[in-house]
C-alpha positions in Angstrom: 9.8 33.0 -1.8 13.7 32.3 -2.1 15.7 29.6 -4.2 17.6 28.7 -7.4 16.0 27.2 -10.4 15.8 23.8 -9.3 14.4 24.1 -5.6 12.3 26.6 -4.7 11.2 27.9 -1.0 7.9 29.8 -0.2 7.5 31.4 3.3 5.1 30.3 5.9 1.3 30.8 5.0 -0.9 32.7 7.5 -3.6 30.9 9.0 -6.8 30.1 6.2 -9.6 30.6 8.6 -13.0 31.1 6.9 -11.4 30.1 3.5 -11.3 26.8 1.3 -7.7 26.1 0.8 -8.1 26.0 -3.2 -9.3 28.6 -5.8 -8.4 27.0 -9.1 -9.4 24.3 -10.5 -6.2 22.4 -10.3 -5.8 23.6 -6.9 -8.9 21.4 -6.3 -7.8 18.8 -8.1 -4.4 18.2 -5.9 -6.2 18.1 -3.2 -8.8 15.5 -4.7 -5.7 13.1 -5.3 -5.1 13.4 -1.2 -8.3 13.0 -0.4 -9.0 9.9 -2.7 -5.4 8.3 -1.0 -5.7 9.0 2.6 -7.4 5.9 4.0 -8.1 7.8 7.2 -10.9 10.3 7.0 -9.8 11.6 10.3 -6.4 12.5 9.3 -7.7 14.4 6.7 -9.6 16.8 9.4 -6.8 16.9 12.0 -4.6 18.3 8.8 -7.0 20.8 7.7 -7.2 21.9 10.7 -3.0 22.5 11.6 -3.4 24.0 7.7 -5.8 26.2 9.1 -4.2 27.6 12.1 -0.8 28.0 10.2 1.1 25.0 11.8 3.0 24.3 8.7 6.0 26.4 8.4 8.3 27.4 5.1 7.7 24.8 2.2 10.7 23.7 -0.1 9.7 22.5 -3.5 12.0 20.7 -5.2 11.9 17.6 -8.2 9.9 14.9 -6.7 9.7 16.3 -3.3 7.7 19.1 -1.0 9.0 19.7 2.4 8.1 21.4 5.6 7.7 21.7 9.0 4.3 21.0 10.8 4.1 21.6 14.6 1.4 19.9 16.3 -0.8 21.6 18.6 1.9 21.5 21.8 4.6 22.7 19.9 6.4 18.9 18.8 7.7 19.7 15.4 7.8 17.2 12.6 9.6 17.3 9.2 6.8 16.1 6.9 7.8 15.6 2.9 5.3 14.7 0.2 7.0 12.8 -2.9 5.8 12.8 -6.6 7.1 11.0 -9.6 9.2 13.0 -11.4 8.4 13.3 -15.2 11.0 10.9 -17.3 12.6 12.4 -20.5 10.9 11.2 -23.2 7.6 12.3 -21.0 9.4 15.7 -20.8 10.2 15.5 -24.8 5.7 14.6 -25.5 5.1 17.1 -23.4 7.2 19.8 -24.4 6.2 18.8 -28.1 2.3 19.3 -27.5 2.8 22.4 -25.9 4.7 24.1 -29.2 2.1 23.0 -31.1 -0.5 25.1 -29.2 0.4 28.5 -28.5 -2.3 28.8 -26.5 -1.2 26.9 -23.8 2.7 28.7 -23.3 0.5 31.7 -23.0 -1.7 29.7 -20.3 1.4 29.2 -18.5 3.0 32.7 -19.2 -0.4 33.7 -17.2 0.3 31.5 -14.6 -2.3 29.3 -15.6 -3.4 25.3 -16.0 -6.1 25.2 -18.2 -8.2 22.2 -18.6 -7.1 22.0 -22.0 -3.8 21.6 -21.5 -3.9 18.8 -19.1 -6.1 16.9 -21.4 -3.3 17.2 -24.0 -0.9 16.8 -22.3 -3.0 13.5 -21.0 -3.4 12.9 -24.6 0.4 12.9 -25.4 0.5 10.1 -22.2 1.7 12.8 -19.9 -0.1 12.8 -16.3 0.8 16.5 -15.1 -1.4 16.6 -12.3 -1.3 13.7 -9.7 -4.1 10.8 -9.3 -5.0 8.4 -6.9 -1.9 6.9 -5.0 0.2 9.6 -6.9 1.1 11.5 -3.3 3.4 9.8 -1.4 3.7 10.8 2.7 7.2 10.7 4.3 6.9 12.0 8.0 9.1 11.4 11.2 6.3 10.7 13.3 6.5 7.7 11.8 3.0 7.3 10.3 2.7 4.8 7.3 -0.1 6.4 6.0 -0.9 10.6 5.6 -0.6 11.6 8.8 -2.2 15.3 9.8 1.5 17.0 9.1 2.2 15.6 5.8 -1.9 16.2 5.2 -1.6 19.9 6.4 1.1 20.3 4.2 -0.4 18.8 0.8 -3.3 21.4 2.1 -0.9 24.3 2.2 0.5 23.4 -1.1 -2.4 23.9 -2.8 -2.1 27.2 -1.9 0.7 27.9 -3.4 -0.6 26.2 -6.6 -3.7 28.1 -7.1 -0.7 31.2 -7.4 1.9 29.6 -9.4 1.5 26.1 -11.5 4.8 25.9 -12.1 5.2 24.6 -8.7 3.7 21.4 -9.9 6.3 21.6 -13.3 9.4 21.7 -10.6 7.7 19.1 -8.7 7.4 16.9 -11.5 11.0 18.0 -12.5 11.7 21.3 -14.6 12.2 24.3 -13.1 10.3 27.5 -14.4 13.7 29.0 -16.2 14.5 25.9 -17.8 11.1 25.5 -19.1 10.7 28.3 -20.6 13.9 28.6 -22.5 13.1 25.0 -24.0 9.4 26.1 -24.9 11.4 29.4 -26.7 14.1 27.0 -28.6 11.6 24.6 -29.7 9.1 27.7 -31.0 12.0 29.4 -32.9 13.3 25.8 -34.4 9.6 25.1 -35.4 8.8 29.1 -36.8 12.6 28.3 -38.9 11.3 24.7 -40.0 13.6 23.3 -38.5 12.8 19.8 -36.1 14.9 19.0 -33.8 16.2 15.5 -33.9 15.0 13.9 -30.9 11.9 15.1 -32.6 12.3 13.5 -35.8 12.9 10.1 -34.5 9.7 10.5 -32.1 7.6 11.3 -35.6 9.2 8.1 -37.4 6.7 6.0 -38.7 7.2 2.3 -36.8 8.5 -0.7 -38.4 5.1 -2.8 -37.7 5.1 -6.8 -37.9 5.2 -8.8 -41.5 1.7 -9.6 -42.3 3.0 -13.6 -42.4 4.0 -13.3 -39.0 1.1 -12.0 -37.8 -1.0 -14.5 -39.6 0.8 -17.5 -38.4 0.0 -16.5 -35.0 -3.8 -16.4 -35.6 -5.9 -18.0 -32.7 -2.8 -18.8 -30.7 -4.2 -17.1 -26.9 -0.9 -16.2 -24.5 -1.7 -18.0 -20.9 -3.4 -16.2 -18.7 -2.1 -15.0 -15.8 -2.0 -16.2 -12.4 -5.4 -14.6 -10.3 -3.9 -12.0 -8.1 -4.7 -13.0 -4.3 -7.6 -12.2 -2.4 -7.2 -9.4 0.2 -7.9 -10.3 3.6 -10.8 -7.7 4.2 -12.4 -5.4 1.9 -10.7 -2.2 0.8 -11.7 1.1 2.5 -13.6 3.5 0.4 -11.9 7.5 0.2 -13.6 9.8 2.6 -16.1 11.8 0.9 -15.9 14.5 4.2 -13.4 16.5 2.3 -12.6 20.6 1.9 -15.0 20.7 -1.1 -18.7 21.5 -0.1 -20.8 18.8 -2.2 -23.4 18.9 -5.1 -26.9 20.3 -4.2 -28.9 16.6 -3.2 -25.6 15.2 -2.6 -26.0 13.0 0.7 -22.4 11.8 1.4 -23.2 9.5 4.2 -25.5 7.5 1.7 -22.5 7.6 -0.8 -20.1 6.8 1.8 -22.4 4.0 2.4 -23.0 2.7 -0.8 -19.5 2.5 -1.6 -18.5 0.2 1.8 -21.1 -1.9 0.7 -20.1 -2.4 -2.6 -16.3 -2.8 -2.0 -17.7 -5.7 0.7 -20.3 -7.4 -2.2 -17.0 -7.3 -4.7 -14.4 -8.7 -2.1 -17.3 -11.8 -1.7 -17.6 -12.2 -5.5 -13.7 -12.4 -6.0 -13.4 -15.0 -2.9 -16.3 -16.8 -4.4 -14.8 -16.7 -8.2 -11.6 -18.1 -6.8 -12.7 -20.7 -5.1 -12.5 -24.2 -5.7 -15.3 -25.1 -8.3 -16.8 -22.0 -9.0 -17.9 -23.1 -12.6 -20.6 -25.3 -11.1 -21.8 -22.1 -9.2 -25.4 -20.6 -10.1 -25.0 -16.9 -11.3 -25.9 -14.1 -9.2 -29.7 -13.7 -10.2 -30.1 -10.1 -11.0 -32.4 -8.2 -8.9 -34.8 -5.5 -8.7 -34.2 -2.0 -7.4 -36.7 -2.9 -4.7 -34.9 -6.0 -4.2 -32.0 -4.4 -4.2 -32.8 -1.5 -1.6 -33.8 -4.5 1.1 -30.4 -5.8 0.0 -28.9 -2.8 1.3 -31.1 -2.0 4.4 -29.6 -5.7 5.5 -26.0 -4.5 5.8 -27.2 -2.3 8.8 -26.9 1.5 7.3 -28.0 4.4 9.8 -31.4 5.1 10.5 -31.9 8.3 8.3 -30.7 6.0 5.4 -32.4 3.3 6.3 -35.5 5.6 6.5 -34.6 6.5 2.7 -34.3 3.3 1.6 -38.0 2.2 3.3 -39.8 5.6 1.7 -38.1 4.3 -1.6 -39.7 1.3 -1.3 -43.1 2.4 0.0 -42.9 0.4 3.2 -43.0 1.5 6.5 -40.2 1.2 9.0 -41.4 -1.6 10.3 -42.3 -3.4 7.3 -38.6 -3.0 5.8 -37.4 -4.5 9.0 -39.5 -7.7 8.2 -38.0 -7.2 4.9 -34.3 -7.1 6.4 -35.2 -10.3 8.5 -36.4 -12.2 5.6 -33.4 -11.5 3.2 -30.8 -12.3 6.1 -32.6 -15.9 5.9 -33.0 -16.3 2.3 -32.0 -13.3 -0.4 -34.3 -12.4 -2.4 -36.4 -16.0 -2.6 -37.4 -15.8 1.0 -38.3 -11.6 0.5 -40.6 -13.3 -2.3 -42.3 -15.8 0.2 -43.2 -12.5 2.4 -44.2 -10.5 -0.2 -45.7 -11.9 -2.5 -49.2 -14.5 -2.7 -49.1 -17.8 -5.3 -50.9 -21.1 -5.6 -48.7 -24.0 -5.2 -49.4 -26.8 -7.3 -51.5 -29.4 -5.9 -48.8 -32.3 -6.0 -46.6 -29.8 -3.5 -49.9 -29.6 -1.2 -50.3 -33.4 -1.4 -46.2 -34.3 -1.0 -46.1 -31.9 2.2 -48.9 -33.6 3.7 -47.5 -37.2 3.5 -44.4 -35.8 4.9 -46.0 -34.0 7.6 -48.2 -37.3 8.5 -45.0 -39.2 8.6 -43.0 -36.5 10.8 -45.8 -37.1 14.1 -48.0 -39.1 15.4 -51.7 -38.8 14.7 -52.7 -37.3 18.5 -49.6 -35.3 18.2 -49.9 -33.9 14.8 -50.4 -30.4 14.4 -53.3 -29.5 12.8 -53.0 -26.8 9.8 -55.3 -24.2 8.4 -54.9 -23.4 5.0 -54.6 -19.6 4.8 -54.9 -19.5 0.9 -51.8 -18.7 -1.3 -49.0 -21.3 -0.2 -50.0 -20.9 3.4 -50.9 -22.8 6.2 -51.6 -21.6 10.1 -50.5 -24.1 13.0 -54.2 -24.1 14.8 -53.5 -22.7 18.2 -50.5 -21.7 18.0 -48.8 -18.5 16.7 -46.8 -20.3 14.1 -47.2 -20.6 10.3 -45.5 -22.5 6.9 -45.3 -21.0 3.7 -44.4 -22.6 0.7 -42.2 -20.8 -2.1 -41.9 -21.3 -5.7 -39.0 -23.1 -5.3 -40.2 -26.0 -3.1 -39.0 -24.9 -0.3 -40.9 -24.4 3.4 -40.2 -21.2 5.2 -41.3 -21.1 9.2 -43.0 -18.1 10.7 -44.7 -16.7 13.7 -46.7 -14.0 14.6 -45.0 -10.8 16.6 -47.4 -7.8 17.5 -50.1 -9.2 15.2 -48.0 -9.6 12.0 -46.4 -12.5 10.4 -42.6 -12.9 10.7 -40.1 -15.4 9.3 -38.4 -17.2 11.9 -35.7 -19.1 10.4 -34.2 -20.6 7.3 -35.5 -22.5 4.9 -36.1 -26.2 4.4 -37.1 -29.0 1.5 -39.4 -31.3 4.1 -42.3 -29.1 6.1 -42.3 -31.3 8.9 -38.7 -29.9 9.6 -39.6 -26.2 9.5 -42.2 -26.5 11.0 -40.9 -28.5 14.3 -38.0 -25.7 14.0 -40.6 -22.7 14.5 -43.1 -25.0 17.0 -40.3 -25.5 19.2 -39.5 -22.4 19.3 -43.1 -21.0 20.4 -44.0 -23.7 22.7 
């Protein structure tokens, strides 16, 4: 390592095989905030791996900024930086104030140390010391908008360097160690002497407040809301969970990784449907089971292994989820009810659908129905079948490979559904 107090340069790492690239806990929790920012999982590989073979070369640390270069594979190098906020002053001053208070933590840092505790005080004070989601910014001449695998490789190697030396997050956010130190020292001796230092003073000022008039004057008078923000064009990506941290014990990251595209896509079709045009009228999302629920998910087309957890969840078998799938895609959770689930209709529904299905045909043409019991009627002959659900509405099916399957969407007059499902089988 070379370089004055305010920039600091560490030599070239040696390759990490066989190693994970952080120790410490806030080693690991550097590398979180690049892993929950990079939209591309696959970026985040191709830069573990240059880490790994030692394709990034000497790294300068300086306020706001981490440097280096990162060769690619057929030598092409690239000058890669990484950018973090830098700390303002009066964050400098909270900070710097907390940690006087707490001996223990100067001694943390004297031991080249970040204990838990002092990030949470500092986070307390409204001091963010180590970076969150967003917080890393990639600057790299290949041109890349996004991480790319140099300035990737390179946030890798620098937690390296941070599971060593946490003051090479301080510089980053913009003290150097020296500096630091000698305020930490002042402060101490001013607060041992009783003595506060000004800035101090006026920080531990009690505020002015409002006159109470004021404030009641302004009772029950509501500032306009804001404008809605505007609706994305697609869903947002999800962070890739395939990162340098093994997972939890039970941990199935595919079924996470799942879950969580599935949800961003559910929330980006609330927010268009809350912004649309007359969304008061709207009926609320009906809540639904966790059976419900799982069929829910098994429709948005998940791999087979997790679709094979979802059906064993469920107690169905393979193919009786798929049924399941089919009848959601037609009607939510309503038309997974008509599958399901046996009722008796009331007997002025039996009596309305009759008259409507007298009306639909001619006598020698009319198809001729067996009641199956329970809101069901079979087309005798044919492989075709009506159900009824509670809400009034007629659902078509037919038989596949001796089961009953729904064939289509649903419909207020029988007659329609059914010529919908009769066509389709003759």
């Amino acid at each position: 390592m070379s370089g004055d107090e305010m920039e600091r340069t560490f030599d070239a790492l040696p390759p990490a095989r066989g190693r994970g690239f952080a120790q410490t806990w806030w080693g690991r929790a550097w590398l979180k905030a690049l892993e929950d920012t990079a939209l591309d999982g696959e970026q985040l590989k191709k830069g573990r791996r240059h880490a790994r073979e030692g394709a990034v070369g000497a790294v300068s640390v300086r306020p706001g900024r981490i440097t280096a270069v990162v060769r690619d594979r057929d030598g092409t190098a690239h000058r890669s930086d990484v950018l973090l906020q830098e700390l303002s002053e009066e964050e400098w001053n909270r900070l710097l104030h907390m940690a006087v208070d707490r001996a223990g933590h100067i001694a943390a840092l004297l031991d080249r140390e970040m204990p838990p505790h002092l990030v949470e005080d500092a986070a307390a004070a409204g001091v963010e010391l180590l970076p969150g989601i967003g917080d890393l910014e990639p600057e790299c001449d290949c041109e890349a908008w996004d991480h790319c695998p140099h300035t990737t490789a390179l946030c890798y190697q620098v937690a390296r360097l941070l599971d060593q030396d946490p003051f090479v997050l301080l510089l980053m956010r913009g003290r150097g160690e020296r500096r630091l130190l000698d305020e930490l020292q002042i402060r101490s001796a001013a607060r041992a002497a009783g003595n506060v230092p000004e800035q101090e003073a006026g920080q531990a000022r009690t505020p002015e407040g409002v006159r109470a008039d004021e404030a009641f004057a302004t009772r029950g008078v509501a500032a306009p809301l804001p404008a809605p923000p505007p609706l994305p064009d697609e869903p947002g990506r999800p962070p890739a969970l395939d990162t340098e941290t093994s997972p939890a014990p039970g941990i199935d990251t595919a079924a996470l990784e799942f879950l969580a595209t599935n949800a961003a896509a559910r929330a980006h079709r609330m927010l268009s449907e809350a912004l649309a045009p007359g969304h008061e009228q709207q009926p609320l999302e009906v809540k639904l089971t966790l059976d419900q629920d799982a069929v829910r998910l098994a429709a948005a087309g998940p791999e087979p292994a997790i679709a094979g957890r979802l059906a064993a969840g469920t107690d169905r078998q393979r193919a009786e989820l798929d049924l399941a799938v089919r009848a959601w895609r037609y009607g939510g959770a309503a038309a997974l009810s008509v599958l399901e689930e046996e009722w008796t209709p009331e007997p002025e529904v039996v009596a309305r659908a009759r008259t409507q299905l007298s009306d639909a045909w001619e006598e020698a043409e009319r198809p001729q129905l067996r009641a199956g019991g329970s809101g069901r009627w079979t087309v005798v002959g044919e492989e075709a079948q009506l159900r009824v659900g509670r809400d009034g509405r007629w659902w078509p099916y037919r038989k596949e490979r001796g089961r009953w399957a729904p064939a289509g969407p649903p419909d207020h007059d029988p007659a329609a559904a059914l010529a919908d499902v009769l066509g389709e089988t003759g």
